[in-house]
N, C-alpha and C positions, 0 to 999 in steps of 0.2 A: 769537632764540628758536628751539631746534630743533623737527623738526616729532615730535611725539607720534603714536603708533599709538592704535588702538583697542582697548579692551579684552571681554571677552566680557560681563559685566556690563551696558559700557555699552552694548554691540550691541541687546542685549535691549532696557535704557530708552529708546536712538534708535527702536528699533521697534513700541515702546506709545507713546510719545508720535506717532508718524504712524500709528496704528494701521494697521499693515503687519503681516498675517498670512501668514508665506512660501509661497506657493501654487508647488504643481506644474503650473499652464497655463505661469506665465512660467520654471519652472526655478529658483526661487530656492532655493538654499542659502548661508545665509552665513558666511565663514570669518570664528569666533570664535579662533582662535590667532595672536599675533604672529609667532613663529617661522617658523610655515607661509608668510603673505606675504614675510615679511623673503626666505624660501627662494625664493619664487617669484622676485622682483625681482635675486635672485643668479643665478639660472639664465638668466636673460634677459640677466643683462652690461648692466644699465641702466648708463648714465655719465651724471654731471652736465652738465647744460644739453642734455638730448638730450632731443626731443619722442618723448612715449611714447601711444598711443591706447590706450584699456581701453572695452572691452565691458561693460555688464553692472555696474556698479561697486557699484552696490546700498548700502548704508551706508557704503561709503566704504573697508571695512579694508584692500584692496589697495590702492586710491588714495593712502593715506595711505604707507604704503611706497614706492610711485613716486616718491611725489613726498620722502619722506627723503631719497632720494640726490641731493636737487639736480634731478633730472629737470623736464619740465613735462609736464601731463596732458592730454590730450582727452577726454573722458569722455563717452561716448553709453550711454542712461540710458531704456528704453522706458517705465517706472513715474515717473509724473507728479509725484506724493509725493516718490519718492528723489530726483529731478532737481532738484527744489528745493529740496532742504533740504542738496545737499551740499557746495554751497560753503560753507554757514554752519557745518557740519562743519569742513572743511578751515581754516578761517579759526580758528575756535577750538582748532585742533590744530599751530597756528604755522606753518599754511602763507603763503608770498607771496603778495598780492594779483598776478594774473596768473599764476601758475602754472599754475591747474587752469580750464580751459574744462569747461564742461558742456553737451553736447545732448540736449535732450529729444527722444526719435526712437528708432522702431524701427529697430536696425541694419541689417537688410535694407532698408532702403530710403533710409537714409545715401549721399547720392553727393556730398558736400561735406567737409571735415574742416577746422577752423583749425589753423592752423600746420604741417599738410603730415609728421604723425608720420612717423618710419622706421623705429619700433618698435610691436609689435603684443606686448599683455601682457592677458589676461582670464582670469576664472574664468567661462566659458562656461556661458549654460543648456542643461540637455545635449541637449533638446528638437529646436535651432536649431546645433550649433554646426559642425555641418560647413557648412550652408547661409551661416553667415557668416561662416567662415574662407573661403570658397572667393567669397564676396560680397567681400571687405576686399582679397583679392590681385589679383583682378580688377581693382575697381575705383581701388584705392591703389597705383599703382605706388612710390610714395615709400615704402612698408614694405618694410625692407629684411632683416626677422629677426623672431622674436616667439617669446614661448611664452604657450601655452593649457593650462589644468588642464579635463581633459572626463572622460566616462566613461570609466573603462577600455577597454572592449570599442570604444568609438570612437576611442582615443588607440593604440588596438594596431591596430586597421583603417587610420588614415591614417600612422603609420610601416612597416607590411608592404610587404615584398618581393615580387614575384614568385613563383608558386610557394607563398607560405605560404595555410595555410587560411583566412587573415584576409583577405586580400589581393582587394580589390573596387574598384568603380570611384570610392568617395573615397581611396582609395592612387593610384590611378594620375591624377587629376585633381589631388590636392596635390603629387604630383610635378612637373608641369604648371611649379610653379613653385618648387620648389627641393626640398634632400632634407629629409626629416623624421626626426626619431629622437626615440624616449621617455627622458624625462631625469629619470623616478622615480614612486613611489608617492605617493598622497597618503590619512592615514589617513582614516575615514570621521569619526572622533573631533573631527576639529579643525570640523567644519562643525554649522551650528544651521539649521533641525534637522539630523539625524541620517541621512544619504540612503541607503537600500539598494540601493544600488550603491556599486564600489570607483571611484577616481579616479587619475587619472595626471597627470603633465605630459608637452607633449610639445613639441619642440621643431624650430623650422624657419628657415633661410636663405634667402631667395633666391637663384636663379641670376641672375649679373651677365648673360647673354643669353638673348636671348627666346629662343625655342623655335619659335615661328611668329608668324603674324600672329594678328589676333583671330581672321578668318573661320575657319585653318587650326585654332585653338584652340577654337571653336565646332565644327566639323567634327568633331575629332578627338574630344572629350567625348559628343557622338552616339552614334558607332560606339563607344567604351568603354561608354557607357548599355544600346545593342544587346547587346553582346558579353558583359555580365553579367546580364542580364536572364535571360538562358537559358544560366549558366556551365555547366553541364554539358553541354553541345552544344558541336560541332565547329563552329569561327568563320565555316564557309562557310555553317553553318544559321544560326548567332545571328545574324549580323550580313546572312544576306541582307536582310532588310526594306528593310534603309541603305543597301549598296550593290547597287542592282539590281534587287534584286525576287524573284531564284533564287539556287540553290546554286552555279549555273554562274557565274553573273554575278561573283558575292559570290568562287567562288573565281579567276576573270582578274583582279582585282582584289588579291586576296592576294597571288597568286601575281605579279603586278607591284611589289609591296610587299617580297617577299623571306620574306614571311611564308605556311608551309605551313598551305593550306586546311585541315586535319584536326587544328592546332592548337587548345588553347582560352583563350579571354582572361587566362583565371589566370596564363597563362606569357609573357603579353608585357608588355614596358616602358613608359611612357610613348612615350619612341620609336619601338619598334614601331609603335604605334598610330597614330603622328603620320605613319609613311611608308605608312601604309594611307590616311587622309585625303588625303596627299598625289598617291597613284595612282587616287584615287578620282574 
């Protein structure tokens, strides 16, 4: 039996029968179009029999596409109602008994996963989602690639470069751990309700080698936190507090990093920033 999608319809009736009214504390919008999941689940290069982890799965419509391609799910699930009722979803929508694991658990505080995904696929609440993109890479070394559908204005913040206006310290900490890029719009039309704000997907690899240790990774997201906190200040002011205490300090310390004191965090790299931690 192939497995069946959800339709918008029935989004509606799963969520009067658990009397689930989509609240903006947890970010819920839910995607009432097929197409849209089927889209996401492409852009991510799902392949069969490959463990995929999802955020956020909410009635299931992205789940239910994961799991089309043969994939298997992990599905962490903060709403107590949806956690329980989505295997009996998945189950009457022809999925395999085993495919779809469900944790009930707020994702930030997820430090276990069954079956060890190395795909990372959600429609993120937009509230949370850098806090748990940047929670899942940490602490999931085994994700190896993923994309996330978030707000626009966050999905254009964490693929920015250098140098652009967008470009702040969740760009430079999702580079941390591999490169990111936006891999499309998503209309506001396909979600229930109806969210005013535009959506993106955005898309991201891992880098095969680390970049430092934890501590030198901990260090180094500090001084980026310093260094935008007061982005329009010269790095030997932002980021005195971090290294030092003065301008002078903050700039022997830049300036042993290869990085000119009078620069401002806008214009430096992930690695920049990694060889300031590192002379720090």
């Amino acid at each position: 039996m192939p497995v069946t999608l959800l339709g918008a319809a029935e989004i509606r009736a799963l969520a009067s029968e658990l009397d689930v009214t989509p609240t903006k504390k947890l970010g819920q919008n839910f995607v009432v179009d097929a197409n849209s999941v089927r889209r996401i689940v492409q852009v991510a290069r799902v392949q069969p029999g490959e463990r995929v982890v999802e955020v956020g799965p909410g009635l299931g419509s992205l789940t239910l596409a994961i799991l089309e391609t043969g994939a298997s799910v992990t599905a962490v699930e903060i709403d107590h109602r949806l956690a329980a009722r989505l295997a009996g979803t998945a189950a009457a929508h022809g999925v395999a008994a085993g495919a779809l694991e469900v944790v009930d658990a707020d994702a930030l505080r997820v430090t276990e996963l069954p079956g060890d995904p190395t795909v990372l696929v959600a429609n993120l609440p937009y509230n949370v989602s850098v806090p748990v993109i940047l929670h899942f890479l940490e602490t999931f070394p085994a994700i190896e690639r993923g994309v996330v559908m978030v707000q626009a204005e966050v999905g254009e913040r964490l693929a920015a470069a250098p140098g652009s206006k967008v470009y702040g310290a969740p760009s430079v900490k999702a580079a941390w751990y591999g490169p990111w890029r936006l891999a499309g719009r998503v209309s506001r039309q396909v979600f229930w309700p109806v969210p005013n704000v535009d959506s993106v997907l955005v898309a991201f690899t891992r880098d095969g080698q680390l970049r430092g240790s934890e501590a030198e990774r901990v260090r180094t997201f500090q001084i980026v936190d310093a260094a935008f906190q007061q982005r329009r200040k010269m790095l030997r002011q932002a980021v005195s507090g971090v290294l030092g205490g003065t301008a002078a300090s903050a700039s022997e310390v830049l300036e042993r990093a290869g990085i000119a004191p009078t620069a401002r965090g806008e214009e430096l790299g992930v690695e920049d920033f990694l060889r300031i931690a590192r002379a720090s």
